[in-house]
C-alpha positions in Angstrom: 186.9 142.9 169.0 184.3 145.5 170.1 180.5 145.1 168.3 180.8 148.3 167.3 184.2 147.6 165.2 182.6 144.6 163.6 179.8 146.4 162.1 182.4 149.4 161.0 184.6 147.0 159.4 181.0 145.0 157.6 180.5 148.6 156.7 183.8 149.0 155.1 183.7 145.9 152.9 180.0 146.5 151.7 181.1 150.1 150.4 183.7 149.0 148.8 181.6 146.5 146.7 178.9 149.5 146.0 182.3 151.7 145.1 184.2 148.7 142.9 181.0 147.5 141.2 179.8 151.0 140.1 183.1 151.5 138.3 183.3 147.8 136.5 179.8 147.9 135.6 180.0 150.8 133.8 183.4 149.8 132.3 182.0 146.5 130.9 178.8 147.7 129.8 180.5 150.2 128.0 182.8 147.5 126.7 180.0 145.0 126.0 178.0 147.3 123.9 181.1 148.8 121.6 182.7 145.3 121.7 179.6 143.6 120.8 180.0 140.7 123.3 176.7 139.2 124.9 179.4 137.7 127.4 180.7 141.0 128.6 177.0 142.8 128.7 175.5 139.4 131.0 178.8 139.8 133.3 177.6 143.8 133.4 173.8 143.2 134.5 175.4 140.8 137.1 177.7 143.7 138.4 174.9 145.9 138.7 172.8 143.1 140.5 175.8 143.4 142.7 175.1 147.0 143.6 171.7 146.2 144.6 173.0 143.4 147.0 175.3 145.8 148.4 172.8 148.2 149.2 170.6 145.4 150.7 173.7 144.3 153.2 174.2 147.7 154.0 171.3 148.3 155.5 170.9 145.4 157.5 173.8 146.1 158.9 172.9 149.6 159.9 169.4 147.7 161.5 171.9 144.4 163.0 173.9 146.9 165.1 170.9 148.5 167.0 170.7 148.1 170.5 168.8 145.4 172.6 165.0 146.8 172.5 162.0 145.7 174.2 160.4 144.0 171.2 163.9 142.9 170.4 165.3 140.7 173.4 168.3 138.7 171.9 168.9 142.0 169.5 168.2 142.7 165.9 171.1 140.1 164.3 169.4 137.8 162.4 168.7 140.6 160.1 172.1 140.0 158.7 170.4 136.4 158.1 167.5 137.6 156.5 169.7 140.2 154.2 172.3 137.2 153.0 169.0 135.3 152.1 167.8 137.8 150.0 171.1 138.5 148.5 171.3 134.9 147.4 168.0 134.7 145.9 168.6 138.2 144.2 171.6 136.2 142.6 169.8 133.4 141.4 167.2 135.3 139.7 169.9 137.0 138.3 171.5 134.1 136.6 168.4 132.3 135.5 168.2 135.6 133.6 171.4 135.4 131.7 171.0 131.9 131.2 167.6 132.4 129.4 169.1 135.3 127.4 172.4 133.3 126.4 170.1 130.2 125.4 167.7 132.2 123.1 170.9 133.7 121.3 172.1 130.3 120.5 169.0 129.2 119.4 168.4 132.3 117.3 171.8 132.3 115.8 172.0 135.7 117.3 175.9 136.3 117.5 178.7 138.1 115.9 182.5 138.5 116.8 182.9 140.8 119.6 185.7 143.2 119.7 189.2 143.3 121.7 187.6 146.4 124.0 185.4 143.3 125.6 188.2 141.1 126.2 190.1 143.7 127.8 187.2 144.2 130.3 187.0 140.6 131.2 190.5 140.9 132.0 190.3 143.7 134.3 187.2 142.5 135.9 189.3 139.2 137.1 191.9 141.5 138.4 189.7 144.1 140.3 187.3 141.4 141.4 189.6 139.1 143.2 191.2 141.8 145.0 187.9 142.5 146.7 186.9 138.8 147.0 190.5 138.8 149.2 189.5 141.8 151.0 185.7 141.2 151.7 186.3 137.6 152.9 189.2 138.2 155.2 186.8 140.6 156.8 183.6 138.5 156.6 186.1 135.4 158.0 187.4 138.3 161.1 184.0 139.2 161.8 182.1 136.1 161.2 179.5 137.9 159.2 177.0 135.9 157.0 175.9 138.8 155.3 179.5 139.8 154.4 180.6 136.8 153.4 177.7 136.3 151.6 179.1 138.8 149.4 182.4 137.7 149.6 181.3 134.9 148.0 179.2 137.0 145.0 182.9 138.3 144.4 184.3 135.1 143.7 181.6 133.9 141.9 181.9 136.7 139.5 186.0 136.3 139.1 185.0 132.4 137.7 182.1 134.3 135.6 185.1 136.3 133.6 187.0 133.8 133.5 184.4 132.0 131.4 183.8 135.2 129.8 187.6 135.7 128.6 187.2 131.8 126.9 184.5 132.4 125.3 185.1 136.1 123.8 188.4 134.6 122.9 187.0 131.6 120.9 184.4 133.7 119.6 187.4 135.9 118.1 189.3 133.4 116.8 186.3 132.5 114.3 184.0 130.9 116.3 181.5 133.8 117.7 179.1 130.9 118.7 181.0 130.8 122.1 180.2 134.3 122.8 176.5 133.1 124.6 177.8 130.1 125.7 180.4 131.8 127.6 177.4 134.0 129.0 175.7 131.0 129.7 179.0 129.4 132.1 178.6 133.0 133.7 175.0 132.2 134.5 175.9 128.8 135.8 178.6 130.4 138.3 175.7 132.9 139.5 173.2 130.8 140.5 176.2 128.0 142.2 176.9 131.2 144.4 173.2 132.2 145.4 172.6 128.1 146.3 174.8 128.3 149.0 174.4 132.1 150.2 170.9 130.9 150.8 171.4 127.4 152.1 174.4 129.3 154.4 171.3 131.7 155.4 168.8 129.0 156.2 170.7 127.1 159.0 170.9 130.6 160.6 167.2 131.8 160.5 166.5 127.7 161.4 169.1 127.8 164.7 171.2 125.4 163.2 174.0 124.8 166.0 177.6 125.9 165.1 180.6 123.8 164.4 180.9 121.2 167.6 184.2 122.5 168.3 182.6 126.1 168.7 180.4 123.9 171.5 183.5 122.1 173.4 185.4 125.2 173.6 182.5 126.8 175.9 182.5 123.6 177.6 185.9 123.8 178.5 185.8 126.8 179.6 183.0 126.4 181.8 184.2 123.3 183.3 187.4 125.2 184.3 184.9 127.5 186.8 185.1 126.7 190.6 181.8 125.4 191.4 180.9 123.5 188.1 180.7 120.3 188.6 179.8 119.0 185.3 178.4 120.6 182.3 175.2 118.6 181.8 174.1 120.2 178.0 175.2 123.4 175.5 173.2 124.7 172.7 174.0 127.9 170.9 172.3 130.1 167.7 174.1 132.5 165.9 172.1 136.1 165.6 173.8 137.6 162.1 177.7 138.0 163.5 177.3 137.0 167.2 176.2 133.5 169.5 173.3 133.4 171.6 174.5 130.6 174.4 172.4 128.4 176.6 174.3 126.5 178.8 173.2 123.8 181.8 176.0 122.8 184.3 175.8 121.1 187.6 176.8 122.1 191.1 176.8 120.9 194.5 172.9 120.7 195.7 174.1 121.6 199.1 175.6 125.1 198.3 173.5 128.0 198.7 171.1 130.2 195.8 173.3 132.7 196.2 176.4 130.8 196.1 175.0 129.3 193.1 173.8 132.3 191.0 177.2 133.7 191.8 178.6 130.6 189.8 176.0 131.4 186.7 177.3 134.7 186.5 181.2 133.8 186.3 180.0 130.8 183.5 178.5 133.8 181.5 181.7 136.5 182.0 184.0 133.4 181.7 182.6 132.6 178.0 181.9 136.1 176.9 185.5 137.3 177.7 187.2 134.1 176.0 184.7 134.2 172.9 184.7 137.6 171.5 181.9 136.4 169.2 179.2 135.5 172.0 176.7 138.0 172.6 174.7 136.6 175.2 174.9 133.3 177.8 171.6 132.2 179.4 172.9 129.9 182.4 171.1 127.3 184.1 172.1 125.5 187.6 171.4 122.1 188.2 172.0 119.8 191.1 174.7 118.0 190.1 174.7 114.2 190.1 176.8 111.4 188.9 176.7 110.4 185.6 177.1 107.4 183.0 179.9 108.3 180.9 178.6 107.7 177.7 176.4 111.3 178.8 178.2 114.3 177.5 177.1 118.1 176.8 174.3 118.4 174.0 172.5 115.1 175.3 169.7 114.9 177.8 169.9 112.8 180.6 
């Protein structure tokens, strides 16, 4: 897949969140407020945090799909990093929120029975919302995206919100409106799960965590399938937002020219990018090669 139809397809799923959320927030405020549910008004404020998030991954994508600059070397991808961070915190702050507001209700006695009209929002909020959790993570999955499935993620976590919301309103209708904030207070619970592991999911990126080890073998393979690579002495790779930043060391004959051996560097790096549609960049390094012990494989130092 071409960069530029990764970052139109992240495009696609953030709009649709902006889009989707403006319509449910408005529908279960709306419902909240005439139904007289705590619940339904806490799942509201969360929607509308959503629209904020949205706008956030927006425009990191817009800044993510710039070109390589001077001041920008390996690109402008960790953006996408730095925008599912803030999304995540954004999402905890939100739920502490709710939580506060649920808990002072309970402790106030601040409750009544809340009408159908807030039921049936919690209902179609379930519906609507896991639609566009399937949608936004099969792209966020296709496009490895942290930022988009950061809010894939935020989708999910609000389809287990109403969920909670839809127990409680309905035990708070059937005569015990008590439930009303405590189902508010599940909602908050959900929120801040989801915002935990956007932001840990964030911080292995903006730290250079390495990807999965099978992500590593496969560019070994491939690289040890080159003519001229005698042995793949050590691999590391970074993700920058959707794409991975490779530096790779492999071994050839000492005796072959500098030439001969740049001209091996150069098929390592078109090998991998061809093979791994995801790879942005490969920085290779020739070494003379030498035997080895065979407890040494790629990642290790000799």
């Amino acid at each position: 897949m071409q960069h530029e139809d990764r970052f139109i397809l992240a495009g696609r799923a953030a709009r649709l969140g902006i889009y989707g959320n403006l319509g449910l927030a408005f529908i279960k405020l709306f419902a909240g407020i005439v139904g007289r549910s705590q619940a339904v008004i806490a799942d509201a404020v969360n929607t509308l945090s959503d629209i904020i998030t949205d706008v956030v991954t927006i425009l990191s994508l817009k800044i993510a799909k710039k070109p390589i600059d001077t001041k920008h070397p390996y690109g402008h991808g960790k953006v996408e990093a730095i925008s599912a961070f803030l999304v995540g915190l954004f999402i905890i702050v939100t739920g502490v929120f709710i939580l506060f507001s649920a808990a002072r209700s309970v402790f106030t006695h601040s409750y009544v029975k809340p009408e159908l009209i807030a039921l049936l929002a919690a209902f179609l909020t379930v519906l609507a919302k896991e639609r566009m959790f399937r949608y936004v993570y099969k792209i966020g999955r296709e496009i490895n995206s942290p930022a988009v499935m950061a809010k894939a993620r935020d989708h999910r976590s609000d389809v287990l919100a109403s969920f909670s919301v839809i127990v409680g309103v309905t035990a708070a209708r059937l005569g015990y409106p008590i439930f009303d904030p405590i189902a508010a207070g599940l909602v908050s619970f959900f929120i801040i799960r989801i915002g935990y592991f956007a932001l840990l999911n964030a911080s292995r990126q903006l730290m250079d965590t390495l990807p999965e080890e099978s992500t590593l073998r496969e560019i070994t393979l491939i690289s040890e399938e080159i003519k001229g690579v005698e042995h793949v002495h050590e691999v590391k790779a970074r993700y920058a937002g959707q794409f991975l930043l490779v530096d790779i060391k492999v071994e050839a004959d000492p005796k072959i020219t500098v030439a001969k051996g740049h001209d091996i560097a150069v098929e390592v790096r078109r090998r991998i990018m061809k093979k791994m549609d995801n790879v942005d960049d490969v920085l290779v390094h020739i070494n003379p090669y030498r035997k080895h012990l065979p407890h040494n494989h790629p990642g290790t130092t000799d």
